[in-house]
C-alpha positions in Angstrom: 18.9 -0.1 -9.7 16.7 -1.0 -7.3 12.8 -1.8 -7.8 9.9 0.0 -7.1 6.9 -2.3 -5.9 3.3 -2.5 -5.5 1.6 -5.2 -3.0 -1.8 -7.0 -2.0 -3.4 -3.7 -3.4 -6.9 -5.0 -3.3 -9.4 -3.4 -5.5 -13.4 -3.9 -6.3 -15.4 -4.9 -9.4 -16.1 -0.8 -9.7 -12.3 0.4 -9.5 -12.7 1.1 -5.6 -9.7 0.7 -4.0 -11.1 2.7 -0.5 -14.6 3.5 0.3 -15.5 6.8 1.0 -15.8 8.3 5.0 -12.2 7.6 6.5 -12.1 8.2 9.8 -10.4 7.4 13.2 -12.9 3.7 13.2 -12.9 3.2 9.9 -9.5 3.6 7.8 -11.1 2.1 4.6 -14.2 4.3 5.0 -17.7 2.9 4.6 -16.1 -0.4 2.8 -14.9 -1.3 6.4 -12.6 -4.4 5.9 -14.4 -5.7 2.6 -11.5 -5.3 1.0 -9.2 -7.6 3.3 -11.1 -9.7 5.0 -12.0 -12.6 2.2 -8.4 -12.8 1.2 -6.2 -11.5 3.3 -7.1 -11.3 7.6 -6.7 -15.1 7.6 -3.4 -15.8 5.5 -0.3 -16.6 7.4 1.5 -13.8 6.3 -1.0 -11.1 8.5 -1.0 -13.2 11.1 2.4 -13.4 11.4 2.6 -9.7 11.1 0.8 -9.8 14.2 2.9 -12.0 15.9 1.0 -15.2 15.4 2.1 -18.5 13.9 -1.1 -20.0 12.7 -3.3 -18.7 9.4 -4.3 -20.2 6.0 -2.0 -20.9 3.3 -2.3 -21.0 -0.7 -2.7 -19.0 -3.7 -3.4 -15.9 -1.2 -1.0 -16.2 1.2 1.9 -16.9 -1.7 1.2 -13.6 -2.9 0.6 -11.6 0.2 3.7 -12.8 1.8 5.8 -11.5 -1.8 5.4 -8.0 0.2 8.1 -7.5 3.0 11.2 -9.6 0.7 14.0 -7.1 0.0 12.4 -4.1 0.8 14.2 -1.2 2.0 11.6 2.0 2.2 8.0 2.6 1.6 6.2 5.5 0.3 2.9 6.0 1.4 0.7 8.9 0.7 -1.0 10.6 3.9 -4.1 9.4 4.5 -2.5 5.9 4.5 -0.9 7.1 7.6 -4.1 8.6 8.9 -6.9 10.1 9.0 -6.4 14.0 9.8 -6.4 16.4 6.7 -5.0 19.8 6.2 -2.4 20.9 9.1 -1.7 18.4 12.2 -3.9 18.7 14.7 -1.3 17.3 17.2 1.7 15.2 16.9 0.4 12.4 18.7 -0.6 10.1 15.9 1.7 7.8 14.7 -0.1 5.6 12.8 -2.7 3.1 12.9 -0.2 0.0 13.7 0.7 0.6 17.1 4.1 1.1 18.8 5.4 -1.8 16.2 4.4 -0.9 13.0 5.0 -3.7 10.1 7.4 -1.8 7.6 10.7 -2.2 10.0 12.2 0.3 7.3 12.0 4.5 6.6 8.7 5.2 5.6 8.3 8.6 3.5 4.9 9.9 4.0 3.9 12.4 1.2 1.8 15.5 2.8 1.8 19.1 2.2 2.3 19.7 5.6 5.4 18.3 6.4 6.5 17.1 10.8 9.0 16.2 12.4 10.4 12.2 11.8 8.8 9.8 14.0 11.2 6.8 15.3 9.3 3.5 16.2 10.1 0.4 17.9 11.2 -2.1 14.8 13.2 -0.2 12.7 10.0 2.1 10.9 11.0 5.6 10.7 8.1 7.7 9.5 9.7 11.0 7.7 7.2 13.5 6.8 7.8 15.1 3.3 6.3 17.3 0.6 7.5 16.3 -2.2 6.8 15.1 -6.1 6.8 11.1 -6.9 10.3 11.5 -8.1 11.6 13.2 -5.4 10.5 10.9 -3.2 11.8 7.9 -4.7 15.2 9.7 -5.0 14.7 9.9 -0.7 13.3 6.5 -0.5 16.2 5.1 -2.7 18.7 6.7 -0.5 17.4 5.4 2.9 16.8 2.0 1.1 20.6 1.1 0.4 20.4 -0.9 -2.7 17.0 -2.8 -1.7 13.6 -2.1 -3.4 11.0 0.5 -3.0 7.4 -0.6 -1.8 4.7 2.0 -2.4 2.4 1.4 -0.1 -1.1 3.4 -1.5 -3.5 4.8 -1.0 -4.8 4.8 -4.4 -4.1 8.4 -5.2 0.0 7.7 -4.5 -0.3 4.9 -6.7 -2.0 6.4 -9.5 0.6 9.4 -9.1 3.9 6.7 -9.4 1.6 4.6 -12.7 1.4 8.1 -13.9 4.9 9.5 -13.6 6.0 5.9 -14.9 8.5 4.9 -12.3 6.5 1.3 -11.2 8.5 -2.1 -11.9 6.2 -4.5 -10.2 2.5 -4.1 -9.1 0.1 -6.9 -7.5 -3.6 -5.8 -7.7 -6.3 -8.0 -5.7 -9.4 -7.8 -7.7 -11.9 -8.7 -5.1 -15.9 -9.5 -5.8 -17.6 -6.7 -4.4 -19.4 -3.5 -5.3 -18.3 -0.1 -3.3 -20.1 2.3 -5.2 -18.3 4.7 -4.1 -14.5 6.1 -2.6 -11.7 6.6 -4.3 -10.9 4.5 -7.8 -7.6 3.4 -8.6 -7.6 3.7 -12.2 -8.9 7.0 -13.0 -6.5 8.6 -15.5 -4.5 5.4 -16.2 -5.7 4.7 -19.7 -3.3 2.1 -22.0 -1.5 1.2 -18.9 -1.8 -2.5 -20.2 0.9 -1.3 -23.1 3.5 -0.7 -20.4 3.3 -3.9 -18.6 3.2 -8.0 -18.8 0.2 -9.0 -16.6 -0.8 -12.5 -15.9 -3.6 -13.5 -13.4 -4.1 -16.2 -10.9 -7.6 -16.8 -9.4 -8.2 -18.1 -5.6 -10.6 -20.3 -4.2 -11.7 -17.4 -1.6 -13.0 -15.8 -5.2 -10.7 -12.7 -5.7 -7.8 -12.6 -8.7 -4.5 -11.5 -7.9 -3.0 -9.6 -11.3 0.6 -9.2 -11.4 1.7 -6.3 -13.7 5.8 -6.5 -14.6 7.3 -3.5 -16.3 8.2 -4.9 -20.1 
């Protein structure tokens, strides 16, 4: 059966793994791009996702670029896609990647206000569903054909998967800095260690990249 796996999901010292304040400017809230931007924004794997050939190599970019190899879906919880709440305001939206967006696969997007599917250049198919973790895996498995599952965040999707126990592979980014606030990604996830085989890797740019396998 096919895999369901976790990527480059950065979180701080204090269990932040968003700050708090999303909005249209700011997707990550009043962290802004602390999260990213040490590790990640310069490795040649985002830059290629944009199109470019250059970036930095490494320990960071051999793990960021373990997240697009045989993936077949992505679940991603709603305010991953964006940043309106409650029911659409509009249909316009489509994400904050542009016309292209990086996935090039179905992407399920949980929400208890389910839209029509959006079709996007690239092969990403956003499908709008409301739907438990398990139901949604069932959907994404279907779509996938065989290949793994990514789940894409934010950190309440996540801890809803580590809680309903249906995670294989997860790659946390534990990165040096203090948010103080936003949304924590371990809230609720207490002896997770006795489910998993974790080893950790530290980079030069200062963050540790934890890699939890399924035992």
């Amino acid at each position: 059966m096919s895999r369901v796996r976790i990527h480059n999901f950065a979180v701080s010292l204090d269990g932040f793994s968003t700050g708090e304040g999303q909005s249209l400017e700011t997707p990550f809230g009043h962290a802004g791009e602390r999260l990213m931007s040490g590790w990640f924004f310069q490795t040649r794997t985002f830059r290629g996702m944009q199109g470019k050939t250059d970036g930095r190599m490494g320990v960071d970019d051999a793990f960021a670029g373990q997240w697009g190899g045989e993936i077949g879906a992505e679940i991603m919880g709603r305010n991953k896609f964006g940043p309106q709440r409650g029911p659409w305001e509009n249909h316009d939206w489509t994400g904050w990647w542009g016309p292209n967006p990086p996935f090039h696969t179905p992407v399920f997007v949980l929400t208890h206000h389910p839209r029509p599917s959006v079709e996007m250049e690239g092969g990403t198919t956003f499908h709008f569903i409301d739907a438990t973790p398990e139901e949604a895996l069932r959907q994404a498995r279907d779509a996938a054909g065989g290949l793994d599952v990514r789940i894409g965040g934010g950190p309440a999707t996540v801890r809803q998967f580590l809680a309903a126990d249906l995670v294989d592979h997860m790659h946390v980014v534990l990165v040096p800095i203090l948010l103080g606030r936003g949304e924590r990604l371990w809230d609720g996830q207490e002896g997770l260690e006795e489910r998993f085989d974790i080893e950790s890797v530290t980079s030069p740019t200062g963050v540790t990249h934890m890699s939890f396998d399924r035992r």
